[in-house]
N, C-alpha and C positions, 0 to 999 in steps of 0.2 A: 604075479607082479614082477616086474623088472628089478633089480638088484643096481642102483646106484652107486652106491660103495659102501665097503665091506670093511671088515678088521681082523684079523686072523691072530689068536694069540699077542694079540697090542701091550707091550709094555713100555714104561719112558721112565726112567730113573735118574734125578737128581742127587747125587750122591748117597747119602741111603737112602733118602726120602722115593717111596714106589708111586711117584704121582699117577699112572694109569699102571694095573696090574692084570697082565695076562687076561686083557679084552678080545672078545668075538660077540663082533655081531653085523650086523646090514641093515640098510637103511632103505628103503622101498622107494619105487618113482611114484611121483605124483603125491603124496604123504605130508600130512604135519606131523613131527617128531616131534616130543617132547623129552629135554635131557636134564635130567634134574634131579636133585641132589643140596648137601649142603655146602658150604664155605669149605674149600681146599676140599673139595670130594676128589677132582682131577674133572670137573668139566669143561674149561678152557683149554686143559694140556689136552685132553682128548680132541677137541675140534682143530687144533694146529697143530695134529699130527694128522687130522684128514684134510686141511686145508695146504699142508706144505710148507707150515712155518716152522715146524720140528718134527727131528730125524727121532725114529722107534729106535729106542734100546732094545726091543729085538720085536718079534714076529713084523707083521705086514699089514700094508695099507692098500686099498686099490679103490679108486674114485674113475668113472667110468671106462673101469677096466683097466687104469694104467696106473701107476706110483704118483702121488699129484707134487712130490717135491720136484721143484725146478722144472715142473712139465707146460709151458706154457697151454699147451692144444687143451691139456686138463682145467688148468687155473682160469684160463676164460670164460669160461660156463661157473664157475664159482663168485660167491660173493660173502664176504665176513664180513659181519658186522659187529663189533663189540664195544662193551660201555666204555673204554679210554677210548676210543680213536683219536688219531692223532692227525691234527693240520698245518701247515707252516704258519706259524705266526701270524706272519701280514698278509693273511688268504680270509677272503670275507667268503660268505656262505656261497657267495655266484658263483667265483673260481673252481670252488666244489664239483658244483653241476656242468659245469661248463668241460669240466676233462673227465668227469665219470664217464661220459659216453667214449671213451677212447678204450676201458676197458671191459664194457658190458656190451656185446652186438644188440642184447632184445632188447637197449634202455629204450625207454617209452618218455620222452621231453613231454608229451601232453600231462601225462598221468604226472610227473614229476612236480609240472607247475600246479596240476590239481594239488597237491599234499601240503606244499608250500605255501601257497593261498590257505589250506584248513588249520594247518598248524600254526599260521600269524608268525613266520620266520623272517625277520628283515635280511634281506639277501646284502643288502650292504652295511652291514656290519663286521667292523674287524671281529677275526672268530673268536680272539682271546676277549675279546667285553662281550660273549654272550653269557647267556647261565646256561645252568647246568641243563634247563631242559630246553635249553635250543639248541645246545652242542646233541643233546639226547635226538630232537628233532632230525638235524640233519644224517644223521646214520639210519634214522627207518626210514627217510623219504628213500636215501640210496636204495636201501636195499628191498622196500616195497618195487622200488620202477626200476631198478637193475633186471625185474623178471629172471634172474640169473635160473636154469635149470635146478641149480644147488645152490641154496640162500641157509648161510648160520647167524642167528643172531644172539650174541652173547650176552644177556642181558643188558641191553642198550637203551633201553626205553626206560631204568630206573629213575632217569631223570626228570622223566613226563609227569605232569601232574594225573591227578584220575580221571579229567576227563579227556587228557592227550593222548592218555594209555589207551582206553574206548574206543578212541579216534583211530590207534594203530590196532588195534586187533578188531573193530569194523570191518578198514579197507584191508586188511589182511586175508581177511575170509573171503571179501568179497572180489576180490582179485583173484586170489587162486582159486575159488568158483568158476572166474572167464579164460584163467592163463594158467591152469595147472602148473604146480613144478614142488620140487623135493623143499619142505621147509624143516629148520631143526630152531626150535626153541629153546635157551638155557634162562632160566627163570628162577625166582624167591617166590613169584608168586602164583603159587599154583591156584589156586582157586579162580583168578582173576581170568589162566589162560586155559581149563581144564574142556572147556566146552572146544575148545577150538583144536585140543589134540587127537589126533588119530590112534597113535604109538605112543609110548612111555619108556623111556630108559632111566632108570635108576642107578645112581655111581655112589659108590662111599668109599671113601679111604683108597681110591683107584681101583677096587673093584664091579664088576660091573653086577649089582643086588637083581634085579628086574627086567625084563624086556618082553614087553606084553603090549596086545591091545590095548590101547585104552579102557573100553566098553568091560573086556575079562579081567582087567586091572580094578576097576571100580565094586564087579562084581565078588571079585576074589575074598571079600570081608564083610564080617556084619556084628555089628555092636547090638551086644544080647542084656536086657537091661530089667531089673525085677526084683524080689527078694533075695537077700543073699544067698541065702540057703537054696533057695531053688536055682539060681544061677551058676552055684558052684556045682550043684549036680549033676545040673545041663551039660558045661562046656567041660568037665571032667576028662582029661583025655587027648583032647583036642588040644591046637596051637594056640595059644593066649599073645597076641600082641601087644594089648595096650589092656589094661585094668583100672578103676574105680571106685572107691566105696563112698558112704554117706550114710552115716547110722546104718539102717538095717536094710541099705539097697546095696545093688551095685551093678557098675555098667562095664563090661566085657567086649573085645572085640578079637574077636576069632576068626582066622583062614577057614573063608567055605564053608558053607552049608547047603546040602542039597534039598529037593522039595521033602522028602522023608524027613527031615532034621525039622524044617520051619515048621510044618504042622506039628509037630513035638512038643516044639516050643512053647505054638500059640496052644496048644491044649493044657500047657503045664505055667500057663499063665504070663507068658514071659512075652513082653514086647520085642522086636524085632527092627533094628534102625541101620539103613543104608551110613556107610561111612566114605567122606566127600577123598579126591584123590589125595587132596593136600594132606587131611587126616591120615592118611596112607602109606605118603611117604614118609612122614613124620615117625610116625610108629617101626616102618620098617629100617629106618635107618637108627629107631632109637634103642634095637632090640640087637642081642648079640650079634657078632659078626658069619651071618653066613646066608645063603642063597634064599631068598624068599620066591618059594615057588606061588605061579597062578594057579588055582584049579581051572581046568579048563570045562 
């Protein structure tokens, strides 16, 4: 796979605060990324040190090969989307669409007016009297038919109700099915966007916990569930992420297990239950601070 852009040693420091800490990593062409994490992990400082809106307190950036701050040749093929976007005042939603094609070359006006029509977005409306999920509206229609090579969307769509959300991660897929290109998701709701990610990146406290497939990401755990006694036996030893009890059960969720381990298991009575990404990240960010590896 092609290497998009990269991070080499990424750090960004606000006076003590480490909002991204000694980050490396790449982000693959053609891919939906998943970047996620909790509140003040450093997800936004990280995408506007790849986007050019802020300078690294030290290591490096490189977006198709070049530094993307002040690189127009770079920033063209880029597209950010994020839940404040900001409009001028007395700009109604048309104004919008009418000068985004001055900075996206693949914008697509057909597909554009297609979203607009599904989303029920009145284009002439001052932007300051929409709500929250029309202002939400107009940032994924951009950045759906910007087709940009490199599209970030920063949790934009919180404003979308559940079935606008559907709507955007629908024509999400189903676009870059027809129109490949690099996508990075920053999200709260991992469940909603799990099927749709390729890659996973995990950040907590500016460090970067995870970078895995998706697929070895999901696989990477499995909640082991049975009599106490026989479960503490079981996972003795092994990594405990998340625990459980209940009178005389309890439910375990342990890094990996290979086919030797599960039939073990099921011989010594013990259920065996896939744990969802959301479950996943939850745990791994809720357990001490240090590197959760995938088994591969």
């Amino acid at each position: 796979m092609t290497t998009i852009a990269e991070a080499t040693g990424l750090s960004k420091h606000f006076g003590a605060v480490r909002a991204v800490d000694d980050v490396t990593f790449a982000l693959e062409e053609d891919r939906i990324h998943g970047l996620l994490g909790r509140n003040g992990a450093g997800k936004s400082t990280l995408m506007q040190l790849l986007t050019g809106q802020e300078f690294a307190t030290s290591g490096s950036v490189r977006v198709f090969g070049a530094s993307p701050a002040e690189n127009a040749s770079v920033l063209r093929n880029v597209c950010f989307i994020k839940e404040s976007q900001r409009y001028p005042d007395d700009w109604k939603p048309k104004h919008v669409f009418r000068s985004t094609p001055w900075f996206f070359e693949h914008w697509d006006a057909e597909f554009a007016e297609q979203l607009i029509d599904e989303f029920r977005l009145p284009l002439g409306r001052p932007i300051k009297k929409l709500s929250r999920g029309q202002l939400s509206s107009i940032g994924v229609i951009v950045g759906l038919a910007s087709r940009a090579p490199l599209t970030f969307f920063d949790e934009p769509y919180l404003g979308l109700d559940a079935v606008a959300r559907q709507l955007f991660y629908d024509r999400l897929l189903a676009d870059y099915a027809e129109h490949p290109r690099t996508v990075v998701l920053s999200t709260h709701l991992i469940d909603e966007v799990s099927n749709l990610l390729e890659h996973v990146f995990v950040i907590d406290q500016g460090r970067l916990l995870v970078d895995s497939s998706a697929e070895d990401l999901r696989s990477s755990a499995t909640t082991v569930v049975g009599k106490a006694n026989t479960v503490d036996e079981f996972v003795g030893g092994r990594e405990v992420l998340h625990r459980d009890a209940l009178g005389g059960l309890a439910s375990v969720t342990v890094a990996g297990l290979d086919d030797a381990e599960r039939r073990a298991a099921a011989a010594a009575g013990l259920e065996l239950a896939p744990v969802s990404l959301q479950q996943l990240v939850v745990r791994i960010t809720g357990t001490a601070q240090k590197e959760f590896e995938v088994s591969a």
